[in-house]
C-alpha positions in Angstrom: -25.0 21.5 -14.1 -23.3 21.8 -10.6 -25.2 19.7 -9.2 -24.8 17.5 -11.9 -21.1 17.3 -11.4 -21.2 16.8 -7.7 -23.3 13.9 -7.4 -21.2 12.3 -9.7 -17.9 13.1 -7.9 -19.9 11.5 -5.2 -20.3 8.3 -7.1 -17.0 8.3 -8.4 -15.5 8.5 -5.0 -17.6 6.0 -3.4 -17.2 3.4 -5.8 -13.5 3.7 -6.6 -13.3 3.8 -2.6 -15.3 0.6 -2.0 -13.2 -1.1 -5.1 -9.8 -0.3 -3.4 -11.5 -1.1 0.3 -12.6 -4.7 -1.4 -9.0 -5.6 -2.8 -7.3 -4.7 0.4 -9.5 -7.0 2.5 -8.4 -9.7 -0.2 -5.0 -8.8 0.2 -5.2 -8.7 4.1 -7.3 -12.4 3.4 -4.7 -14.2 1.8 -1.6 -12.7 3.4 -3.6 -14.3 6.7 -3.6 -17.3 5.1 0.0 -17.8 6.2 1.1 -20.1 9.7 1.0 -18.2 12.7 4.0 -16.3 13.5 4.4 -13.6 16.6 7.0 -10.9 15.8 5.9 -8.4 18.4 9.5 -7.7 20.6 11.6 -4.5 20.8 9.1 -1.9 19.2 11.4 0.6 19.9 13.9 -0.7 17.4 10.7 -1.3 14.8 9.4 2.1 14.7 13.3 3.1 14.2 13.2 0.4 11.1 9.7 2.4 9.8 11.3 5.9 9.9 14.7 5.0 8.7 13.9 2.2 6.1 10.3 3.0 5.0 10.1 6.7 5.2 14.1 7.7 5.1 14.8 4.8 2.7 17.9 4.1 4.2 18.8 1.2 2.1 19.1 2.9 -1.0 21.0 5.7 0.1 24.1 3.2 -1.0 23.4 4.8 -4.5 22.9 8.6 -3.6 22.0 10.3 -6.9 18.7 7.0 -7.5 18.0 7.8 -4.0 17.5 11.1 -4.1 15.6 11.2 -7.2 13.7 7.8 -6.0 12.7 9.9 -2.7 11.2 12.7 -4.7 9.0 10.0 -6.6 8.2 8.7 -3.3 7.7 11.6 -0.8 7.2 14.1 -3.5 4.2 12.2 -4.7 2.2 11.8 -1.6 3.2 15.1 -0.6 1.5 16.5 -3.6 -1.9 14.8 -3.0 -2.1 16.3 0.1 -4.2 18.8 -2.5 -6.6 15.8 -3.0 -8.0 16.7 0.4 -9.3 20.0 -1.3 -10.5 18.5 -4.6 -12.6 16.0 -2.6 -14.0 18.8 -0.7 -14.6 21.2 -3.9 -16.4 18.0 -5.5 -18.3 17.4 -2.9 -19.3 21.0 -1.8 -19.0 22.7 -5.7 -16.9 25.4 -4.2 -13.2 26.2 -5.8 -10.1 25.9 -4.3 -11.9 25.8 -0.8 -9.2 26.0 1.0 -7.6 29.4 -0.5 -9.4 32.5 1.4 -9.0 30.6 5.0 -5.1 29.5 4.9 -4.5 32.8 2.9 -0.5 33.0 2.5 0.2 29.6 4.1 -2.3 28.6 0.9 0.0 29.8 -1.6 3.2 28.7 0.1 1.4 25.0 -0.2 0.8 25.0 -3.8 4.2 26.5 -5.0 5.8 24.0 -2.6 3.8 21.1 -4.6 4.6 22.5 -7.6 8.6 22.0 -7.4 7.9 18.6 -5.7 5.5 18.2 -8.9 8.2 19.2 -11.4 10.9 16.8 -9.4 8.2 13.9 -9.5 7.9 14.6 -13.4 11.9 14.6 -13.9 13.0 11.5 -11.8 10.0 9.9 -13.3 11.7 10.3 -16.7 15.1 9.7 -16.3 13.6 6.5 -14.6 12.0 5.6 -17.7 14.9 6.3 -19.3 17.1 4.2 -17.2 15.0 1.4 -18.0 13.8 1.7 -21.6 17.1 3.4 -23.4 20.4 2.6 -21.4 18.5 -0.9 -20.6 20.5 -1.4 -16.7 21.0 -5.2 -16.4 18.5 -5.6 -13.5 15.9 -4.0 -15.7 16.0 -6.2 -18.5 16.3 -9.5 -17.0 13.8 -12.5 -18.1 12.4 -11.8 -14.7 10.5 -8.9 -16.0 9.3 -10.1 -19.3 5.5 -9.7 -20.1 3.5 -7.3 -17.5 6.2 -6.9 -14.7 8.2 -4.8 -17.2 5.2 -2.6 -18.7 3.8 -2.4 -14.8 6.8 -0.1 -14.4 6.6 1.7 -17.2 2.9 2.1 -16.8 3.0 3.5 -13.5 6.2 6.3 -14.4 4.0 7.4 -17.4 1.1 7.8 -15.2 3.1 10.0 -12.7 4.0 12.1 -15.6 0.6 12.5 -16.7 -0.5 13.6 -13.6 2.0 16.1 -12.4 1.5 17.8 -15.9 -2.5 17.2 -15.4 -1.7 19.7 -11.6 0.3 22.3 -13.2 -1.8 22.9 -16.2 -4.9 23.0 -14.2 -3.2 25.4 -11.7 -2.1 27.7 -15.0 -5.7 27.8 -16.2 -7.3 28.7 -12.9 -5.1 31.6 -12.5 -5.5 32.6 -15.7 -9.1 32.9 -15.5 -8.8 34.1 -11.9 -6.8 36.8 -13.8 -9.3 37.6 -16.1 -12.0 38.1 -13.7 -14.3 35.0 -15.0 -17.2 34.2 -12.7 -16.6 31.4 -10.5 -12.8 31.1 -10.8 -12.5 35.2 -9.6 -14.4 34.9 -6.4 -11.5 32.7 -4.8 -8.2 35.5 -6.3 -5.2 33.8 -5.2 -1.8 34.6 -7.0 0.1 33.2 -9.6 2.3 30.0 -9.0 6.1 29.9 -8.6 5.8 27.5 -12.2 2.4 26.7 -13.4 2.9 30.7 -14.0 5.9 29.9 -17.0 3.0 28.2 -19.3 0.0 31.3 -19.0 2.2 31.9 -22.8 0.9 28.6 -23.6 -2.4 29.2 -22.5 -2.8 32.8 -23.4 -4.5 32.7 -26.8 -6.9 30.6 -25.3 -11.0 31.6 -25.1 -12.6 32.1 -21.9 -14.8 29.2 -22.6 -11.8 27.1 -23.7 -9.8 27.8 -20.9 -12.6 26.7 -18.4 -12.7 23.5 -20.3 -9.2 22.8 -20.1 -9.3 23.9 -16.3 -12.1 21.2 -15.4 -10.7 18.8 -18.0 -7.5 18.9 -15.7 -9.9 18.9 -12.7 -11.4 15.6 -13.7 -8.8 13.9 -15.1 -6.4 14.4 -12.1 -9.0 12.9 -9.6 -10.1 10.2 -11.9 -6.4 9.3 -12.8 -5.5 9.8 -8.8 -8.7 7.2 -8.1 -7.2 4.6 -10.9 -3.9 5.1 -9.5 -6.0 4.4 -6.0 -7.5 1.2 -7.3 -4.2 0.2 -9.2 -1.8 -0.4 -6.3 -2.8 -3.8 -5.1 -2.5 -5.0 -8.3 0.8 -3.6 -8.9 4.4 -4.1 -7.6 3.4 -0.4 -6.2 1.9 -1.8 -3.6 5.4 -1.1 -1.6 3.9 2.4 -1.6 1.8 1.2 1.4 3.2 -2.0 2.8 6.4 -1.0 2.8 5.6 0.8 6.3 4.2 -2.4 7.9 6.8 -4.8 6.5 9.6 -2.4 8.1 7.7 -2.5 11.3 7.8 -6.7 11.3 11.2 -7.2 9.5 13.2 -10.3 11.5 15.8 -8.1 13.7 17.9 -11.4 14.6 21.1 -11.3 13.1 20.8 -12.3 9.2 22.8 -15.2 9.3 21.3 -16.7 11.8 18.4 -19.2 10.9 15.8 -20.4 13.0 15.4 -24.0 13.9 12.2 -26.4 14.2 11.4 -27.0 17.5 9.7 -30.6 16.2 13.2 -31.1 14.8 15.3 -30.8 17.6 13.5 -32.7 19.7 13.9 -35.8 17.3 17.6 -35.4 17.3 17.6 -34.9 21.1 15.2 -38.2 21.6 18.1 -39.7 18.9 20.8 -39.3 21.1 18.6 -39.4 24.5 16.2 -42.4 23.5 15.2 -42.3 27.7 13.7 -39.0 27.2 11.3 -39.8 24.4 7.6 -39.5 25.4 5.7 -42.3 26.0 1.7 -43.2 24.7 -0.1 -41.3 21.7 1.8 -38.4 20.3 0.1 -35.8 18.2 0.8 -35.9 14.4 4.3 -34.0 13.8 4.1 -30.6 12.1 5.1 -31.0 8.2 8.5 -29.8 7.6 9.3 -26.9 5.9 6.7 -25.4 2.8 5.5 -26.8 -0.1 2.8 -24.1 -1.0 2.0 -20.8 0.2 0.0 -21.8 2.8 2.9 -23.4 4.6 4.7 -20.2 4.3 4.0 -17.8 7.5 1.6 -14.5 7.6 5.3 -12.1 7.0 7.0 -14.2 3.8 3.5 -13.5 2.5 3.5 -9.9 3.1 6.9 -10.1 2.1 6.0 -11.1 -1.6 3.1 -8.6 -1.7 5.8 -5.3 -0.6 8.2 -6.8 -3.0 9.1 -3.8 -6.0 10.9 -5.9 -8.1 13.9 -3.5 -8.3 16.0 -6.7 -8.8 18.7 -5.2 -6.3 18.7 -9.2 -4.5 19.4 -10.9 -7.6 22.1 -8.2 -8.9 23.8 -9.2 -5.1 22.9 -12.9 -5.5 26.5 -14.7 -6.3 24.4 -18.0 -7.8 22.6 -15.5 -10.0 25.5 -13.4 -11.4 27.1 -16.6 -12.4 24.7 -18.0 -14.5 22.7 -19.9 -12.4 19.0 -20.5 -12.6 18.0 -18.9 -8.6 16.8 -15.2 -8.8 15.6 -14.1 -5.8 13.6 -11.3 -7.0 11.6 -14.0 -9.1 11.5 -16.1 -5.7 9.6 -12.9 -4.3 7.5 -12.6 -7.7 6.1 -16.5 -8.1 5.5 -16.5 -4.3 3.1 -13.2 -4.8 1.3 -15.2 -8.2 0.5 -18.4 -6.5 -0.8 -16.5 -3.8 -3.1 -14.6 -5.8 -3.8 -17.3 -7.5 -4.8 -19.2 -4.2 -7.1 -16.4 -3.4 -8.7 -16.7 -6.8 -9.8 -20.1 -5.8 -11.0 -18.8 -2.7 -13.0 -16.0 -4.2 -14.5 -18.6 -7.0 -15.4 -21.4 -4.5 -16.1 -19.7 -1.0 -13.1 -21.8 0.3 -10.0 -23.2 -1.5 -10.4 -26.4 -3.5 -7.1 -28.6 -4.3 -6.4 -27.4 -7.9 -3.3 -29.8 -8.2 -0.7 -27.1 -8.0 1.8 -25.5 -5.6 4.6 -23.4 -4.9 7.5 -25.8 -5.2 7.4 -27.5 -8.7 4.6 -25.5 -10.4 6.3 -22.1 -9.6 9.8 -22.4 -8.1 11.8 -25.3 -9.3 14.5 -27.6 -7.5 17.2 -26.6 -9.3 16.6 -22.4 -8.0 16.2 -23.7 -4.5 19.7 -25.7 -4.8 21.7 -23.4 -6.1 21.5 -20.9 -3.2 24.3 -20.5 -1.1 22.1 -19.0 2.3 24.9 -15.7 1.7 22.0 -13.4 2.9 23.2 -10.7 0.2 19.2 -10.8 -0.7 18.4 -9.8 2.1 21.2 -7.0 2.8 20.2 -5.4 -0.6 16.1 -5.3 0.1 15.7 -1.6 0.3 12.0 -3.2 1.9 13.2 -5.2 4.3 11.9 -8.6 2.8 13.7 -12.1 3.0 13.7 -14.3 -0.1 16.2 -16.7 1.9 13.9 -17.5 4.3 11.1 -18.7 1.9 14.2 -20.7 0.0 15.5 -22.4 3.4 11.3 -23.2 4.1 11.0 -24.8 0.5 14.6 -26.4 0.5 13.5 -28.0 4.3 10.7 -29.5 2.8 12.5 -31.1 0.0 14.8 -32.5 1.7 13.4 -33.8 4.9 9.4 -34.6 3.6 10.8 -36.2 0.1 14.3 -37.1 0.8 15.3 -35.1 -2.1 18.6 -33.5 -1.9 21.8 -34.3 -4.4 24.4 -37.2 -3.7 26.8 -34.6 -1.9 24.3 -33.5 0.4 23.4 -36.7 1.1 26.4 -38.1 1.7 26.9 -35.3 4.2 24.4 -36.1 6.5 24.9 -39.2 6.1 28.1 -38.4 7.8 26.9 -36.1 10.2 24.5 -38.9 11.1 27.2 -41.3 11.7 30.5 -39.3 12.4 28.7 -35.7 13.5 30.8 -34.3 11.5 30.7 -33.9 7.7 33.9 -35.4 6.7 34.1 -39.6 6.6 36.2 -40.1 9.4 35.4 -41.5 12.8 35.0 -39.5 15.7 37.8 -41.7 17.4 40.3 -41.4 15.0 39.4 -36.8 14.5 42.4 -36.2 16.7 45.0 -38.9 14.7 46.6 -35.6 13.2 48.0 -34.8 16.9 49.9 -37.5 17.2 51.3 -37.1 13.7 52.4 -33.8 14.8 53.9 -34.7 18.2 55.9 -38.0 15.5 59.6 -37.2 15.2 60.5 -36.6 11.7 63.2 -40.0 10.7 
């Protein structure tokens, strides 16, 4: 029977390992698929960004009382499956709790530690789901989320729930049998924990026999639900968990209002005004400008929509959006990540991608979002992650308006006056100083 239940914790590990190892690749694939784009300078000033934003989520420290109970989630979670290092080894070896006669006293320091984080983890994770189910917070309940984005969250709180309560009940049985001297379990004696301890009452009128099943029921189903959990992340918005860490370490460290130009660009308004410098012969075809699809995006707006959590915090700073208009830029984030999967779909189905009539702008993200930004940058300040919906707006909006010529009649008429006047105001450059000699006019 042992060795029944080891190979199959073998098994189980190896193919929920190779199903999360194949998804990341995918991930890693399409997020590749992106333009070329170096962001290697200052490293001293990224690893700061990694500590402070990823790890010490900095960000969300503007809210104290979410962040603290967001940071237990967070920390508190991975913390805990620190343990899975012994499970995997008691599944692989059939020992229990492998770890317990070696590290002695630091042993039992280390499981009453993860049993507070584990009762913290279970707590935030309700008042979380209470936040968004019963008191309904606006960002939580916006059209943005309807269908899966909305039960993904809930999905993944109940989950954490279930499997802090699946860790203290399974450390309440094993004591409890340790206690009563039960063959297998009373070989490795370790003393009762700081709070699995408060439900032996529950347990007590238990059989031997039932208490061992309860015990290995908790066993299995933590380390199954821990490998789902595993193989659930890339398909989730949790996938911040992980790439959160990365997309700190390449967030843009250039002042935020600043936006970068196209080389190509410049150098048609400088041969515009400097004709004589204009190259001469065959010229290689010009680089398209701006984004129309994913694909035109670079390798970090991708990885950007891939760490995206959805907390809506962007839109709830967007001005456009909290007046009613159409732009979200946590929706920006969202259809960015669902064409891209949907690219890599293609990919997977076809060996390479094969024109399926769609893209980004128009199929996903429409005109009228891109237009009503007004390039604040109060996205990108609120992005407890780092990530810059703006940037994938300005690459859409560039396309639009200088591939199709598609911009409203007040834009237009502003560059046409820029063009002309370079300025944005219809006056002529000779006459921009008339208001001097107005002033310097005696009154009559």
């Amino acid at each position: 029977m042992q060795i029944a239940q080891q190979v199959l914790f073998i098994l189980l590990s190896a193919v929920a390992t190779w199903l999360f190892a194949k998804k990341v690749k995918e991930i890693s694939r399409n997020i590749k698929l992106g333009r070329d784009e170096a962001i290697n300078d200052n490293k001293s000033q990224r690893w700061r960004n990694v500590l402070l934003l990823a790890f010490g989520q900095k960000k969300m420290f503007r809210n104290p009382l979410v962040a603290v109970m967001h940071f237990f989630v967070y920390a508190g979670f991975i913390i805990i499956n620190i343990e899975i290092l012994e499970i995997i080894a008691d599944g692989i070896s059939g020992k229990h709790r492998l770890f317990a006669t070696p590290l002695t006293g630091l042993y039992h320091f280390l499981i009453n530690a993860f049993e507070v984080l584990a009762l913290t983890v279970l707590l935030a994770c309700a008042i979380f789901l209470i936040r968004r189910n019963i008191i309904k917070l606006k960002r939580f309940i916006s059209k943005d989320l309807d269908g899966w984005p909305r039960s993904d969250a809930n999905y993944i709180l109940i989950t954490e729930i279930i499997l802090m309560s699946l860790f203290l009940f399974l450390n309440a049985s094993d004591t409890l049998l340790q206690a009563r001297g039960v063959e297998h379990y009373a070989a490795h004696p370790t003393d009762s924990f700081i709070l699995s301890q408060y439900l032996h009452p529950v347990l007590n009128n238990i059989s031997d026999n039932g208490l061992e099943i309860i015990e290995r029921s908790c066993w299995w189903l933590h380390i199954v639900g821990i490998f789902a959990f595993m193989n659930y992340l890339p398909y989730s918005k949790h996938l911040h968990i992980i790439l959160a860490f990365p997309n700190a370490y390449y967030a843009r460290l250039q002042p935020m209002g600043k936006m970068d130009n196209m080389e190509s660009i410049q150098k048609e308004v400088l041969y515009a005004m400097q004709p004589e410098l204009a190259p001469t012969g065959e010229q290689a075809a010009p680089q398209k400008f701006g984004a129309k699809d994913v694909k035109d995006l670079s390798w970090k707006n991708l990885m950007d929509a891939y760490s995206c959590t959805e907390c809506g915090r962007c839109s709830a700073a967007c001005p456009a959006n909290q007046t009613g208009k159409l732009l979200s830029p946590r929706k920006i984030m969202m259809d960015t990540r669902d064409r891209l999967e949907e690219v890599g779909k293609n990919i997977n189905k076809n060996k390479e991608f094969k024109e399926d009539g769609k893209s980004l702008l128009y199929d996903y993200i429409s005109v009228e979002e891109l237009r009503a930004c007004t390039t604040c940058n109060a996205c990108v300040q609120e992005c407890p992650v780092s990530i810059s919906p703006l940037d994938i707006i300005l690459q859409l909006r560039r396309y639009l308006v200088m591939e199709e010529s598609n911009s409203p009649q007040e834009w237009t008429a502003m560059f046409s006056n820029v063009e002309n006047n370079f300025a944005p105001w219809k006056f002529s450059p000779d006459e921009r100083d008339r208001w001097v000699e107005e002033m310097n006019t005696p009154s009559p």
